[in-house]
N, C-alpha and C positions, 0 to 999 in steps of 0.2 A: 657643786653641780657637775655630771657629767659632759667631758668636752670628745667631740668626737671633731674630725678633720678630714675634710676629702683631699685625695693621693692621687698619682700619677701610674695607676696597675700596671703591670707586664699581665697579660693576658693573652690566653692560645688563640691560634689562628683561629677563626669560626670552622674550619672543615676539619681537625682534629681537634677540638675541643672534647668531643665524647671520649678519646684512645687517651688523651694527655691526663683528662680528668682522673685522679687517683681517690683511693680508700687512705684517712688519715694515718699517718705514719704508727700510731700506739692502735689500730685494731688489726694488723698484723703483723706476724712472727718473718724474722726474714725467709724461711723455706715458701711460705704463703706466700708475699709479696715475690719472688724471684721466682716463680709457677706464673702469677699475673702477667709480668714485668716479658719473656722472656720472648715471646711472639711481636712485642707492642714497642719500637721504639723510640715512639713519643710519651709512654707511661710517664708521669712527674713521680713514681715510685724512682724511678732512675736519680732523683734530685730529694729527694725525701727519703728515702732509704735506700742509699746509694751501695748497700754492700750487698745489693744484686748483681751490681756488673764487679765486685770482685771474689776475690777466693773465698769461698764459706769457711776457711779457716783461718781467717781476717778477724781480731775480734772487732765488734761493729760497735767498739768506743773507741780504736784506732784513729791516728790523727789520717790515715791515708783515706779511711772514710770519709770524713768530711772534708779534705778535699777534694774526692773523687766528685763530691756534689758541690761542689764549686764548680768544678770543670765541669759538670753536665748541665748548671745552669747555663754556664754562660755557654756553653754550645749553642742549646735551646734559642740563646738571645741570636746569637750571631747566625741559626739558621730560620728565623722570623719564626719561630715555632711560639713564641711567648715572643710578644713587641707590645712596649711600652705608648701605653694613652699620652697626647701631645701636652693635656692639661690636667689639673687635678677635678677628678669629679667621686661622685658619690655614686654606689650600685648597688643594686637589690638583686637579694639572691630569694627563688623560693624551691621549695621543693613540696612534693606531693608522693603520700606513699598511702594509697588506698586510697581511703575516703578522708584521709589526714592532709592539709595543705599549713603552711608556713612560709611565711613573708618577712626577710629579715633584711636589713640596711649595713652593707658595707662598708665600713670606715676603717680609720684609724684611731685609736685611743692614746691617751694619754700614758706614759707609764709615773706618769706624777700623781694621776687618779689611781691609777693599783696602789702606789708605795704610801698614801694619803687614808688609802680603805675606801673612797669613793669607789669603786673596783670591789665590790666583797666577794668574798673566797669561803667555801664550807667544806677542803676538803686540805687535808696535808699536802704537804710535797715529802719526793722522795729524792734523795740530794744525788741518787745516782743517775736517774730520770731527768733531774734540772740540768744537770752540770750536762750531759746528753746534747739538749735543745742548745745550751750557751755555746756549747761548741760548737752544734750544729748552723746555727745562726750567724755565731758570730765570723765564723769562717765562707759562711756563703754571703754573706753581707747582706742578707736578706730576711725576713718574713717567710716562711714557707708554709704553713698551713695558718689559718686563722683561728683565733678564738673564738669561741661563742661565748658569747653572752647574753642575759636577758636583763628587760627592764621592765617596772609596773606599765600598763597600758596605757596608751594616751588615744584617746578619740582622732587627736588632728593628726598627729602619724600615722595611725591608719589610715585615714581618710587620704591621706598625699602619697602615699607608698598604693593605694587600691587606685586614685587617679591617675595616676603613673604609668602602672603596669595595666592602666584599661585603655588607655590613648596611645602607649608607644609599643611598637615592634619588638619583640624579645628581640637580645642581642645572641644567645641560645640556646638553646633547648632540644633536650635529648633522656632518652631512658636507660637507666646504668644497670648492671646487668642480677643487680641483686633486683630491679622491679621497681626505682626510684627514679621518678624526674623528676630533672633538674633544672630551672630556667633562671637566668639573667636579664638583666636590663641596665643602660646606664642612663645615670643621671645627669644630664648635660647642662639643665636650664642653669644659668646663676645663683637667681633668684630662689629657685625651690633649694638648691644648694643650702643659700644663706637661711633659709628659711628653718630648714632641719637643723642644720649646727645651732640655732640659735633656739627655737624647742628644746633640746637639749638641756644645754649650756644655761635654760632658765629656769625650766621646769623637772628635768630626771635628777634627783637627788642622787641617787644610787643607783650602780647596774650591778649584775650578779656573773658570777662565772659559772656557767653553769658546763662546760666541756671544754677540757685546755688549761688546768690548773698550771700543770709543769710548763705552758708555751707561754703563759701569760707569766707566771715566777720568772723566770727565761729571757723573755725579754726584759722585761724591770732592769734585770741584774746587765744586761748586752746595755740594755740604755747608758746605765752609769759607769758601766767600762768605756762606752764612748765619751761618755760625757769629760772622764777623767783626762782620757787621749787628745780632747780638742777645751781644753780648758777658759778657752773664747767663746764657747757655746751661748747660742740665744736663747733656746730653748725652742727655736720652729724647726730644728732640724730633723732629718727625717728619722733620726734614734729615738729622738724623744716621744715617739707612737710605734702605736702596735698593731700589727691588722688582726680585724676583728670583723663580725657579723655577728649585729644585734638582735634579738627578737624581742616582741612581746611577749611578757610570759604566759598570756592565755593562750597563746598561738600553740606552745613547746607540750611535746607530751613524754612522759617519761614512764620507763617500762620497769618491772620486777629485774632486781639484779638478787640471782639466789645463790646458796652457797651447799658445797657436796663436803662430806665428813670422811677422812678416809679409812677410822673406823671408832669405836666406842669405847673407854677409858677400859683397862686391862681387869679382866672377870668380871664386867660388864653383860649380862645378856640382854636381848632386844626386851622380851617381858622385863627383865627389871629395868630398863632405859625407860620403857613408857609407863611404868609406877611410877616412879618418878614424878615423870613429867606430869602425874595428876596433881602435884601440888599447888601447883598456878596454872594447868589449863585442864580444861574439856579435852579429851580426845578419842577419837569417833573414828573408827575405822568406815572406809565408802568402796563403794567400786568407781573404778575411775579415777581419773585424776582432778587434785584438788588445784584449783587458783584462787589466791585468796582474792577475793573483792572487796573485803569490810576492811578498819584499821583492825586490830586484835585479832586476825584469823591468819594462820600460819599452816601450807601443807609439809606433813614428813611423809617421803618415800622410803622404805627400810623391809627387807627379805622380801620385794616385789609385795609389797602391799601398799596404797595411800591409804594417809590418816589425816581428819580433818584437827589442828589444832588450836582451841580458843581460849583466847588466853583471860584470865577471870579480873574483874572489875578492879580487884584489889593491887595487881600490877601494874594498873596504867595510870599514867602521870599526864594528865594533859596542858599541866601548867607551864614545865620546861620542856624548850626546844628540842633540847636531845633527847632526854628521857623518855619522851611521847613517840616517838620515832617507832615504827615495829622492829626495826632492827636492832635498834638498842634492847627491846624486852627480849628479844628472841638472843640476843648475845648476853644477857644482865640473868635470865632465869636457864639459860638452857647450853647455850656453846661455850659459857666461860665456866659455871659452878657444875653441869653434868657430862660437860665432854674436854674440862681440863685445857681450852683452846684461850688464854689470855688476852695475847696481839694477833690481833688476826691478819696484820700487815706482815707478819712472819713467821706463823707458825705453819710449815708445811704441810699438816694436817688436812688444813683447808684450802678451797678453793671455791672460785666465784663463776658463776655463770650467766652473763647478760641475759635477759628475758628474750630476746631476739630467736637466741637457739632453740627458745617451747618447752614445756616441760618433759619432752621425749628426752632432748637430752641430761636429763637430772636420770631418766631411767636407763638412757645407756651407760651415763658414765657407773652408778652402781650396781647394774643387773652384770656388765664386765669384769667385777669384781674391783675394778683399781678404786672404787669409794666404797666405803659402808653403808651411808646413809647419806639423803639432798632434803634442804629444807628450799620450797615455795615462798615467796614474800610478798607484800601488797608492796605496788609501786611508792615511792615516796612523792607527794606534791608538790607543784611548785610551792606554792604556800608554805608546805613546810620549808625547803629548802631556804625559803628568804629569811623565814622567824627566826633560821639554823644564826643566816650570817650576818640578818642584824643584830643579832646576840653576840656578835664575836666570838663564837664559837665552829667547831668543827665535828659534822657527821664521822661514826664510824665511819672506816675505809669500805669502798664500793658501797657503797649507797644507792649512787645512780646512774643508769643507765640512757642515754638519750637517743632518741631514733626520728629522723631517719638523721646519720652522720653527713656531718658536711665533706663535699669533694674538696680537696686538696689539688693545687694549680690554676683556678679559674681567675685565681688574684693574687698575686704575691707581688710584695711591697720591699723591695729597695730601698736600704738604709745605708751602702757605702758601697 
């Protein structure tokens, strides 16, 4: 069963909470982040991707990076910018984007539940990405952004996460500047404390990672380097958790993550790419652009034209986890046997595009010439994502996409 633990946060003053609140350290590039970062001197970009305040010819796996964000946390502390809660408590974070709202409970987890699989994971790591975080962590002695995770729904967490946040004063609340708020709350009573750790701990079988594969690996691995370094360990110390924000999973919504081709196997032309493609799907030229909405419906963009593509009965597998996936048919029939693209975690060819950016930008990056062709994808569900990782298995890379991201700095967790 999942064990969750309420922490002691450093959390931003209430009157720069909004300046401090950052975008997670992996959805931008450091010239992005150092453009945010460079007006804003409470940015927690300064402590999360701290090779803003150095030479861009720094490379940003350098050891002086990560301790330049050692030094700008503990600035932060010693200038009350982030000050530490007197006791441990529990907090709900939500956020609202449109008509979209999510209620998620701040803890800590176990990294005994990750390394156990209580923790399931559906996505690889990438060992330059992990080793990245280990550093980074392990040299700020901290938690700097949180994972997300989700868990099947429970009636009475909902029900005490909506009492909660309907009787108490947000702690606060602000609109970020991509058009998302973001509110807090903390949970102070004992009782409802004890009350949720022990829901939990009785009832969640399994939580999911659904954003923070590498932070969640990361930690695990910082845990057991601590672990190794204090050999008297209890196991309540504060290595032995992870900061995290849980959600339910009906609450999370997940958007199209598509991919741009940056051109078509060598005396390949566009007519014979889409003969082709009649083997296993429909394909329908439209005006306008296509999103797919069904499972089996995939749009290609290629010489300014969409094409609706359906993929025929005979391809789809709805028995296994992965195979059923549209990303696996549209990598299984089309990007691995017609455009020669294998791993897609490394073939340069490719590229990925969060559904966030719309489908214009599938048409700018190939109407630019720098792609050939962008394929459209139906989002993946929560549903699938769980069948992914109670199977023990793992999605192709980029899969999912999750919106709206969590801010980075509202909570960060202190472990030496």
């Amino acid at each position: 069963m999942a064990i969750i633990k309420a922490f002691k946060a450093f959390r931003p003053e209430k009157s720069i909470a909004e300046q401090l609140a950052s975008f997670p350290y992996d959805v931008l590039n450091s010239e992005e982040a150092r453009e945010l970062a460079k007006d804003n001197p409470y940015s927690f970009l300064r402590i999360n991707k701290p090779e803003v305040d150095l030479d861009p010819a720094i490379n940003v796996y350098d050891a002086s990076v990560y301790a330049k964000g050692k030094e700008n946390l503990d600035s932060f502390i010693d200038r009350a910018w982030l000050a530490q809660d007197t006791k441990p408590l529990l907090y709900i974070y939500a956020q609202r984007m449109g008509n979209h709202l999510q209620k998620g409970l701040v803890a800590c987890c176990s990294i005994d539940d990750y390394l156990n699989d209580v923790i399931k994971k559906h996505e690889h790591t990438r060992p330059v990405k992990e080793n990245d975080r280990i550093d980074h962590m392990y040299t700020a002695g901290a938690h700097l952004g949180p994972v997300f995770l989700a868990y099947k729904p429970l009636k009475q967490v909902d029900q005490i996460i909506e009492e909660w946040t309907t009787k108490n004063k947000p702690e606060n609340q602000f609109i970020s500047s991509d058009g998302i708020e973001h509110i807090t709350w903390l949970i102070t009573d004992e009782t409802t404390i004890k009350q949720l750790t022990s829901i939990f701990e009785t009832q969640v079988k399994y939580t999911y990672v659904a954003d923070g594969h590498h932070r969640s690996a990361a930690s695990a691995k910082v845990g057991l380097k601590m672990r190794e370094e204090n050999p008297e360990f209890t196991g309540r110390e504060d290595f032995n958790y992870f900061l995290s924000v849980l959600f339910p999973a009906d609450q999370l919504m997940i958007i199209d993550y598509n991919r741009v081709i940056k051109n078509l196997l060598p005396n390949i032309s566009t007519e014979e790419f889409l003969t082709a493609l009649l083997s296993n799907f429909t394909v329908e030229a439209v005006q306008g652009q296509v999103r797919p909405s069904v499972p089996g419906e995939f749009g290609l963009y290629i010489d300014k034209q969409w094409y609706r593509l359906t993929a025929d009965d005979s391809i789809k597998n709805t028995k296994d986890p992965i195979e059923s996936l549209d990303i696996s048919i549209l990598s299984n029939y089309v990007i691995d046997p017609l455009l020669g693209i294998e791993d897609q975690r490394t073939d340069d060819r490719i590229d990925f595009i969060g559904g966030i950016r719309g489908l214009d930008e599938l048409e700018r990056r190939v109407d630019s010439g720098e792609m050939r062709l962008a394929f459209a994808i139906p989002p993946v569900t929560m549903e699938q994502l769980m069948r992914v990782a109670d199977s023990g298995k793992v999605m192709p890379p980029k899969s999912t996409w999750f919106e709206p991201k969590l801010r980075s700095g509202l909570f960060v967790h202190k472990f030496k």
